[in-house]
C-alpha angles and dihedrals in degrees: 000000000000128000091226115135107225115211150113096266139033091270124033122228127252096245095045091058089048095049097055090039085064092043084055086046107053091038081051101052083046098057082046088055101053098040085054079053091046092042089052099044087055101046089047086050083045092059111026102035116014140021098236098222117216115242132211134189138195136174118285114231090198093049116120092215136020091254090087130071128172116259125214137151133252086231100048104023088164090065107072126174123195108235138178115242117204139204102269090041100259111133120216120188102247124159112247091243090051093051092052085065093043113083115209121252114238118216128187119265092000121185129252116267108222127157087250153091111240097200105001089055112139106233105192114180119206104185131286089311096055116141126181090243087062102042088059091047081062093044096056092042077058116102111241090254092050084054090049094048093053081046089049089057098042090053086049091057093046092055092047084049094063095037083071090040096065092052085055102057093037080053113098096205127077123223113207112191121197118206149146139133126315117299095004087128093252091144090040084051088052090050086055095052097055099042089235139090093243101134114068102246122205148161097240114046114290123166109076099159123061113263107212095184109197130184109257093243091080090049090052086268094290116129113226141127118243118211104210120226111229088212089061141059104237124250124159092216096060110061088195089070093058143022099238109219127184107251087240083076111052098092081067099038088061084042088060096051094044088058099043083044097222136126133247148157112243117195106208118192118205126188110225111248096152108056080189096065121087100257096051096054089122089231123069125015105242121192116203110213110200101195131191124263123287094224100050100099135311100284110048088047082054085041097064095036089058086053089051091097093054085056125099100175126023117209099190111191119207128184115249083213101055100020112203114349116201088264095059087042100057086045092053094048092051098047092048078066096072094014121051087185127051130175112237126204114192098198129201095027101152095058086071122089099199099047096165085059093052099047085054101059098039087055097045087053089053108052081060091049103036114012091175086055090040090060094049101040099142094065100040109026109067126162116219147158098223094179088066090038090065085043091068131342088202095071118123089215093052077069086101094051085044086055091046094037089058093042085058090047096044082040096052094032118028101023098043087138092065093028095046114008091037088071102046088048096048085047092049096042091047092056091037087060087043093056083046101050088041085049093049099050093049094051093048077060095049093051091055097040075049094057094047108046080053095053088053093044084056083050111037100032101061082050096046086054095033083055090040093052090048099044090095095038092060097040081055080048099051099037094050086051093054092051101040093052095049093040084053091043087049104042085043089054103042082052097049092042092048088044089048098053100039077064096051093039094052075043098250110125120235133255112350091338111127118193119236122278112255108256098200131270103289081063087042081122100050092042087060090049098054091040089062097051092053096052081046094063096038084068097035082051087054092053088053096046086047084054086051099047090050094046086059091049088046099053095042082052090055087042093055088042085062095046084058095049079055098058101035106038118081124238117277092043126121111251113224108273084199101132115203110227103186086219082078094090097072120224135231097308115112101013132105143229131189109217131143118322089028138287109345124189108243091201080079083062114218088267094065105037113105099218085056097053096045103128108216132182079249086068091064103035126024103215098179095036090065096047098059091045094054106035094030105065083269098290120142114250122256092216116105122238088259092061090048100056093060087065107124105258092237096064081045094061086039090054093043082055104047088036096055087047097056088044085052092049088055093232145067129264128192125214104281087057097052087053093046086044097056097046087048084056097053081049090051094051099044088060101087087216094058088051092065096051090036092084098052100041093051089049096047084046086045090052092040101059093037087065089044089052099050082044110046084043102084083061107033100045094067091045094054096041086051093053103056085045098063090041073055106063094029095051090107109108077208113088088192089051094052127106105255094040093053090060108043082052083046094058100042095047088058094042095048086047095055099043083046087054087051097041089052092050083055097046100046094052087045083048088047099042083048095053093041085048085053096057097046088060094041097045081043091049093047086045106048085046083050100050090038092057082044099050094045090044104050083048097056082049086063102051093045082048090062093039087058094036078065101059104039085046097092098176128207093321082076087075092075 
């Protein structure tokens, strides 16, 4: 920004100036106005739809130019980007090789590009010992919304910051505020600005309240000093609001507060005597603001700094003898924030001897401070004695506090777009490059948040449908594997038991089973016992074989579920660690079976029940059975064992008899034989002759059928025993409460439980990965809407970023 007046002659017109200065002004409130917008907006999308993340950016040692810096966040200082940082402070992603063949756009008046925010910087104090290094170490241990929070203040503050400075530069009036360190002759350089002896001056620091010296006319002409009232807004015209004191009193008024070491704001009104001082310029109404030292204590130095936003022009005294302490330092570094110019006053210049030396090393300290004063050096940086200026204004060697005394008044009144608007504007243009460096590096993050969202929705969303479109196939899957297991183990059960029991029931005991070997006859009972139990164990073996082969169904059945894991259930998913132990179908053990004599446990097994083993006559000879052979066409009775043991004993010998007489015949007779037969026989015994051969013939038939008998026995008695074994089992009118049925029930029950177990297993991790699948598109989805929204808006925060940067850039008119 240059000091050239621009007009049509070799001295602009007043109204002309004024004129200009009220263009810059109103440009100026507008670009306020729409920063405040900008500043808003951002707080309220900092808080309702992102988390702004805090950049930060750092030199970047690989960069091919110096217009790149490595980004990375406070939050996540491990994860570092090379961008391009451009002119105005906006990054772009750009490759390093890309960025050797760009060449950098120039723009006039661009800003520095330091690694830095300028007004949203994060100060975080960590006691006396605080470092910057330090400071960032507690910034990147922050979560991201704890960053944004301390953003969120910061951009709260700043808000609060323009709001006053739009009642500055509406106001018409200019505060000039003098201060420096202790005993730099601030107060002294005040007295000689206003031609009289108004601020107590000492050796030792005096001034602890802040001085705001006005021109009477705005007190009614009348001189005094208010004391203002910390309870009340201050208005002159309340006195409730101040203590009104005589001016005569004031060295004892700051006495008072030095003693009582407090702090106040004193208004001191000051009738213009002089029409050469400051306040008496007939323009503009100036206040002088003699402030305490910077370097008195803590609060007073937080004090002025809070007051920096009410101040137009800075006059900052040094002492030519110790030059900037860290105090004035840290003051000055914080004001060329907001003011690019300030106004320097070297005191006590006359008391050095090498004064070239002096100037050189004040100079070289402030181009550090201050670069824009530095430039303009000439204008702003003046080295004077003001104790000998008050002493005599006539003084040839005043001539250097003259010079100075003019530059402030040309500062304050000619130039009071550079004095008064130039701040503003460097303020507003600072945080302005702030938003847009915060805007671009969030968007830099939305577009990769963006990017990624996207990438998992390309992931996760061709699973979730292909999951969705399969869902029916593998319920059919899992459903036809449970039925068709338990329909095969079924089917396989209800074969080996028939099989089993048509064995037993022809007496040939079933699988490797071999019936006992006949003792002899005198053992016949035994025989038929052991034959029992082995056709016992040939069922109760059955039962065992149907189990196996259901346990084989049943873990081919597992094994196809998990083929079918396999194919249904998406990568990355844990596969089921279920391991099928065929013991899992139980066997006999705890369940139950009706048969004859009442419900019977079938964990004993039929071997081991003692109704079953019970050894009867009826084992070794089938009375009824033959009976109904013989006399019933030779069809086996339908009547169950139980029905046939109620038959009286006397029909029981009879049948033996004739039983054991038509086996001795060697053929079968029905009922209408056995009655001709016996009448035959009486014949026969009525006739004397047939007497005498009864006896022997009985005796010879008797014989006979007894060696029949011992020897029919080995073969018939298995095959008795089986078959009342098998009437047994199958006594139930019930087919579902027989033997076999209850088994095979039994099997398939126990088949169908465990491939549901495994089917559930399946289904609820197909259920799980599906919800899970479901979450990840829809968190994706959210996101990448999100980080759209993101990457549009802080966009559009650029662009209205450059509209505003247009109007609060005054250019070089504003030094006028």
């Amino acid at each position: 920004m240059s000091d050239t007046i621009v007009s049509t002659g070799p001295v602009a017109k007043a109204d002309d100036v004024q004129d200009q200065y009220n263009h810059h002004k109103d440009r100026l409130v507008d670009a306020i106005d729409s920063t405040k917008s900008i500043l808003d907006d951002l707080r309220v999308f900092n808080k309702d739809d992102w988390v702004v993340r805090y950049p930060q950016l750092r030199p970047d040692p690989a960069a091919p130019d110096s217009l790149h810096r490595s980004l990375s966040f406070a939050d996540d200082p491990a994860s570092q980007t090379s961008v391009k940082f451009g002119l105005t402070r906006s990054v772009t992603l750009a490759s390093l090789d890309a960025a050797k063949e760009t060449e950098p756009s120039t723009t006039p008046n661009p800003l520095p590009l330091s690694s830095d925010f300028h007004v949203l910087r994060l100060d975080l104090k960590l006691g006396s010992s605080s470092s910057a290094s330090s400071a960032a170490s507690l910034v990147s241990q922050l979560e991201k919304s704890s960053i944004a929070h301390l953003l969120d203040e910061r951009l709260a503050a700043s808000v609060a910051h323009i709001d006053k400075l739009r009642l500055r530069v509406q106001d018409t009036s200019s505060k000039v505020l003098v201060t420096g360190d202790l005993n730099a002759g601030k107060s002294t350089l005040v007295n000689a600005l206003l031609r009289r002896e108004i601020m107590p001056v000492d050796q030792q620091p005096c001034t602890t309240a802040f001085c705001e010296v006005h021109d009477a006319t705005e007190n009614n002409g009348v001189e005094a000093v208010h004391i203002l009232k910390d309870a009340a807004a201050y208005n002159p015209l309340d006195e409730s609001t101040y203590t009104a004191a005589a001016i005569e009193d004031l060295e004892e008024i700051v006495a008072e507060y030095e003693a009582k070491g407090s702090e106040h704001l004193l208004k001191v009104y000051l009738a213009g005597k002089d029409q050469t001082s400051l306040l008496s310029n007939g323009t503009v109404n100036i206040s002088l603001i003699d402030a305490p030292g910077l370097n008195r204590d803590s609060l007073k130095t937080t004090a002025l700094f809070a007051r920096q936003e009410e101040i137009d022009v800075v006059v900052f005294v040094v002492s030519a003898e110790n030059h900037f302490t860290l105090s004035a330092k840290e003051f000055l570094w914080t004001a060329s924030n907001e003011k690019a110019y300030l106004f320097i006053v070297v005191n006590k210049y006359d008391q050095i001897r090498n004064k070239d030396k002096c100037r050189r090393v004040v100079l070289e300290q402030i181009k550090g401070l201050s670069p824009r004063t530095y430039e303009d050096a000439s204008d702003l940086v003046h080295f004077v004695d003001s104790a000998s200026a008050s002493a005599s204004n006539d003084d040839a060697e005043n001539n250097g506090f003259e010079e100075m005394e003019a530059a402030l008044r040309s500062f304050v009144l000619t130039k009071r777009s550079k004095s008064k608007l130039q701040p503003v504007e460097t303020f507003l243009l600072n945080l302005l490059s702030d938003i847009e460096l915060l805007a671009s590096a969030n968007k830099l993050v939305a577009e990769a948040e963006l990017a990624q969202a996207r990438a998992e929705l390309a992931e996760a969303k061709p699973v979730l449908e292909k999951m969705r479109s399969g869902r029916d196939k593998l319920e059919e899957g899992l459903e036809g594997i449970e039925e068709d297991g338990v329909g095969e183990a079924s089917a396989k059960a209800k074969k080996v038991l028939g099989d089993a029991l048509d064995q037993v029931g022809s007496g040939k005991p079933f699988g490797n089973l071999q019936l006992p070997s006949y003792p002899g006859l005198l053992a016949v009972w035994d025989y038929a016992r052991d034959v029992r139990r082995t056709l016992l164990d040939s069922l109760d073996l059955s039962v065992k074989l149907a189990e196996d082969e259901a346990r084989g169904i049943t873990s081919s059945g597992v094994a196809r579920i998990k083929d079918l894991g396999e194919e249904h259930l998406p990568a990355g998913v844990e596969r089921s660690r279920r391991i099928f132990m065929p013991e899992a179908i139980p066997a006999t053990a705890g369940n139950a079976i009706v048969v004859a004599g009442g419900a019977l446990g079938l964990g004993i097994g039929l071997a081991s029940r003692p109704d079953m083993q019970e050894t009867t006559f009826l084992d070794l000879f089938d009375v009824n059975h033959q009976l109904w052979v013989h006399l019933g066409d030779g069809k086996e009775s339908p009547k169950s064992s139980s029905e046939a043991d109620a038959i009286p004993g006397a029909l029981t010998v009879v049948g033996a008899g004739v039983g054991a007489l038509t086996m001795v015949g060697g053929q079968a007779i029905g009922v209408r034989g056995v009655v001709e037969g016996i009448v035959r026989v009486s014949d026969f015994f009525g006739n004397e002759t047939a007497r005498k051969w009864a006896l022997p013939v009985v005796g010879a038939v008797t014989i006979g059928a007894v060696v029949y008998v011992v020897l029919e026995l080995p073969s018939s008695i298995p095959r008795t025993v089986g078959r009342r074994i098998k009437a047994s089992v199958e006594a139930s009118e019930d087919d579902e409460k027989q033997w076999e049925s209850q088994h095979v029930v039994r099997i398939g029950r126990e088949t169908r439980k465990v491939l549901r177990l495994a089917s559930w297993d399946l289904r609820e991790r197909f259920r799980g990965a599906m919800e899970e699948r479901g979450k990840e598109v829809k968190n994706a989805e959210e996101g990448e809407k999100r980080a759209l929204k993101a990457q549009e808006w802080f966009g559009s925060v650029g662009d209205r970023v450059g509209e505003v940067r247009g109007k609060a850039r005054l250019g070089e008119e504003s030094a006028i």
